[in-house]
N, C-alpha and C positions, 0 to 999 in steps of 0.2 A: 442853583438855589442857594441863598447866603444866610449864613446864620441870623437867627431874628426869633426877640423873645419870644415864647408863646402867647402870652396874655397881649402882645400889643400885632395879632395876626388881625387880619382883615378877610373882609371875601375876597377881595384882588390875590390874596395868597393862595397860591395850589391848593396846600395843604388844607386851611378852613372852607375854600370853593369844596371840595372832598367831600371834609366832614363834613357840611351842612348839606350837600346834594345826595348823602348816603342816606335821608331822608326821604324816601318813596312820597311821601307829601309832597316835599321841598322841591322833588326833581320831577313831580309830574307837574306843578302850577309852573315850572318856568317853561318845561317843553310845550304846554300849551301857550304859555304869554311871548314864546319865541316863533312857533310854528302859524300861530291863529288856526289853532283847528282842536278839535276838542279828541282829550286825552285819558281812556281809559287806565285803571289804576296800571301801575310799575313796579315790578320788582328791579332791584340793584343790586348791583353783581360791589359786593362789598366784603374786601379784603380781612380776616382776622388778622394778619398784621401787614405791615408795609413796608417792601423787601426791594433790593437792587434786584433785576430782573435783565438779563443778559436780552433777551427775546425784543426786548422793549425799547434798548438802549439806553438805559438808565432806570430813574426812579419813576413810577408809571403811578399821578395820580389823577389822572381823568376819570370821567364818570361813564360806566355803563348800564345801563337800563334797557329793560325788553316790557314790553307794552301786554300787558293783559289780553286775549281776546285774540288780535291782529297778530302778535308776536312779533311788532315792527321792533327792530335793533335801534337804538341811542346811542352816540358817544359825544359825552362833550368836554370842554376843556376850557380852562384859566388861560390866556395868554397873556402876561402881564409885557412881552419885550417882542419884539420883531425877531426874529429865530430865523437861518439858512434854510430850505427845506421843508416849511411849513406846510406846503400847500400838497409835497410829496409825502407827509405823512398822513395828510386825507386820504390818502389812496391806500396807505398802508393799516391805517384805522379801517375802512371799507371794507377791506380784504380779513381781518379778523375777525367783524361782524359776520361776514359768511361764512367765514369757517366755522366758527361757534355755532350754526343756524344749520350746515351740513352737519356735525357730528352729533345732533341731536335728530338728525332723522331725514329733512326736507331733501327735497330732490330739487333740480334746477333751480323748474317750473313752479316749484314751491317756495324757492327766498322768499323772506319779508323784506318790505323795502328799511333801507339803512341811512340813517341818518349821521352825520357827522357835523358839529355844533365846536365850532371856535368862538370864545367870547375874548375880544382882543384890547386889549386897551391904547388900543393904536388904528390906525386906518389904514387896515392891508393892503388894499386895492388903491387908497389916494383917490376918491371920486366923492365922500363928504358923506357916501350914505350909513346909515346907522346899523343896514341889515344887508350881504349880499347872502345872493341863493343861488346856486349851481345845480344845473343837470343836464344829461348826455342829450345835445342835440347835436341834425345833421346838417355839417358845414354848406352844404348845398342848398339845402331846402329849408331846414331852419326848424324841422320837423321831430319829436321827443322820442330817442330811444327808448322811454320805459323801463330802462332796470331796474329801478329804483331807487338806484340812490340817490341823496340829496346832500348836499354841502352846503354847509351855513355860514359864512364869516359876521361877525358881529361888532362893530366900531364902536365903544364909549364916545369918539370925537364929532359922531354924526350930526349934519344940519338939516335934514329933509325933516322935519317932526312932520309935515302933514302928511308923511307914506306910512309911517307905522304907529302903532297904537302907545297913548303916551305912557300906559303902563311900562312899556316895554321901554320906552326914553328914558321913566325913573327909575328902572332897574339899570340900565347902562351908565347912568350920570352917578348911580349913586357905586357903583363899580370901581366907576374911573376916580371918584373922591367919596370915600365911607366916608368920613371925619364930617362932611356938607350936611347942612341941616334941613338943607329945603327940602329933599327926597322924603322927611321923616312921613311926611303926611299919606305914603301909597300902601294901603296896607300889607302889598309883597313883601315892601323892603321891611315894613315894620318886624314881619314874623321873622324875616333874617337875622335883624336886629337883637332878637331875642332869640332866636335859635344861637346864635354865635357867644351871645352872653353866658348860656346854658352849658355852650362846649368848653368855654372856657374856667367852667367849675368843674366839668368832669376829668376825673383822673385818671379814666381811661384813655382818653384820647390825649391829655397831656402826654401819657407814657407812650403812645404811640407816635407824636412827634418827635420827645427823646429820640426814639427807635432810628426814625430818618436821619434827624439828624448825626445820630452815630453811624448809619449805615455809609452816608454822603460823606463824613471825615473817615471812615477805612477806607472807601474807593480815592479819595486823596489823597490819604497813607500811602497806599497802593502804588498810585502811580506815580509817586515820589521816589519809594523805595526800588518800583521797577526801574523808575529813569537812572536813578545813581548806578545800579547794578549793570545798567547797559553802558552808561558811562564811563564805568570803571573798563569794562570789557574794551570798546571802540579806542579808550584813553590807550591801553597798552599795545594793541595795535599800528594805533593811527597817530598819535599824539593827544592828549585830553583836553585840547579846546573843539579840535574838529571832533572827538568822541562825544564830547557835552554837546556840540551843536546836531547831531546826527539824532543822539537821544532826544532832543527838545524836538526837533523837526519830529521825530517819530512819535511821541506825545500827544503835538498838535492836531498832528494827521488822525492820531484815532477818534480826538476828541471832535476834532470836523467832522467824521464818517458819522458821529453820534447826534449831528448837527447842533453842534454847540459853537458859541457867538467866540468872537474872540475874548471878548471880556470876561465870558464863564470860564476858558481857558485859562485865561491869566488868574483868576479868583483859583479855580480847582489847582495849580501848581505853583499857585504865589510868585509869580513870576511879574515885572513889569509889564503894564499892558502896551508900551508902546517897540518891546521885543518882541510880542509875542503878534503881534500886529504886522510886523515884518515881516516873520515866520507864516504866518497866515497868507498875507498876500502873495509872496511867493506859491506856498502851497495849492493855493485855487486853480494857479495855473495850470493843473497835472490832475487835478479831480478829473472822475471822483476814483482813480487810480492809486495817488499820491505815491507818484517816484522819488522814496528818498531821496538817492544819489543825481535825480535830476533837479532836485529842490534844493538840495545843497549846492548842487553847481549855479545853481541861478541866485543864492546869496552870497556865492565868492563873487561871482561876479560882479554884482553891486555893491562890492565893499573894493573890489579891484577898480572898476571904473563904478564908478558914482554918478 
């Protein structure tokens, strides 16, 4: 995430997708304009502050909500960029919804079914549609295991308008470009419109952007002041260009395990994106492992033969 005023966020941003969806209102009319099926009230699991969280791989602002009644689990998400590993962290969002759902009491036989909601401003899949839906069926037969879970991918770029409801087409058009004026007319996006205006007078929630954004430059700090310190260590050893390349290779590698793009890398260690790019594709090759010392050999070697 790159630094970016607060008064000029949008819903494409995590952070106001967040605040605006920490509204039990806000996030039950989309689970229904997303779902098509009618949505009993929600509570939202809504953070007093917003913290680096190891658990999570980073800064965790998606939305979770449990359904009144049913006690069916939500989780959804901003995708503003194409991200490594997206699709395995549907599984790993899944898997938290039931454990939250086990530590409150449920047996098996009792999960609620789980929902997991990527709104993307991109076309995951590449097939034009505006909504995909997932669930466990057998490769044989073709037939619904029932768990219940569901996986939602959601495309801003989508061209089927006549499968889904245009409500849902103006909330995704107006995603992929807030600034567009023709969405103004849907009353969803209206109430966004004016819920975002709202957040952006409160100064509670400004202070809690502060927060992010200083939490996001200490894990920067961080991993600057760790790189130099391994630097320094590998440099007296080994000599300090192979020690600076060993620290960088080990940098990148964690940041991959976190599935971050390359270009997040380069933004989090200020580094050029097209070293760090190098670094990267070597690395992939040894996922999701990442052997230093095999990664390192594999960019002597194409700096020896080219």
């Amino acid at each position: 995430m790159s630094k970016k005023d607060f008064m000029s966020l949008t819903i494409k941003d995590s952070f106001m997708f967040y605040a605006v969806m920490s509204d039990p209102m806000q996030c039950r009319k989309l689970l229904a304009l997303v779902l098509e099926m009618e949505i009993e009230a929600v509570s939202v699991h809504r953070e007093d502050t917003i913290i680096y969280h190891p658990d999570y791989h980073g800064i965790r602002l998606d939305v979770t909500a449990i359904e009144h009644g049913t006690r069916r689990r939500f989780n959804v998400e901003m995708q503003a960029q194409l991200e490594k590993g997206m699709e395995k962290r549907t599984r790993y969002y899944h898997s938290q919804l039931d454990s939250d759902a086990l530590l409150t009491g449920h047996n098996y036989d009792e999960l609620p079914d789980t929902y997991v909601i990527f709104i993307c401003d991109f076309d995951p899949v590449g097939k034009g549609l505006y909504r995909y839906c997932y669930e466990m069926t057998c490769r044989e037969t073709g037939t619904e295991l029932n768990d219940g879970t569901h996986t939602i991918f959601l495309n801003t770029k989508g061209k089927n308008k006549d499968a889904v409801p245009p409500e849902l087409i103006s909330f995704l058009k107006y995603v992929g470009d807030p600034a567009a004026e023709e969405q103004t007319g849907d009353a969803f996006v209206r109430s966004l419109e004016t819920q975002i205006s709202a957040i952006k007078r409160d100064r509670e929630w400004r202070n809690k952007y502060m927060l992010l954004e200083l939490t996001l430059a200490k894990e920067r700090e961080e991993g600057r002041t760790e790189g130099r310190a391994e630097g320094r260590a590998e440099g007296r050893a080994e000599g300090r260009s192979e020690g600076e390349l060993r620290n960088m290779i080990d940098l990148c590698c964690r940041k991959l395990a976190k599935g971050k793009s390359a270009e997040e890398i380069a933004d989090a260690l200020e580094c050029d994106l097209s070293q760090i790019n190098t670094i990267v594709d070597a690395a992939r090759k040894f996922a999701p492992d990442y052997d230093i010392d095999k990664i390192f050999e594999e960019l002597n070697n194409k700096e020896t033969h080219p």
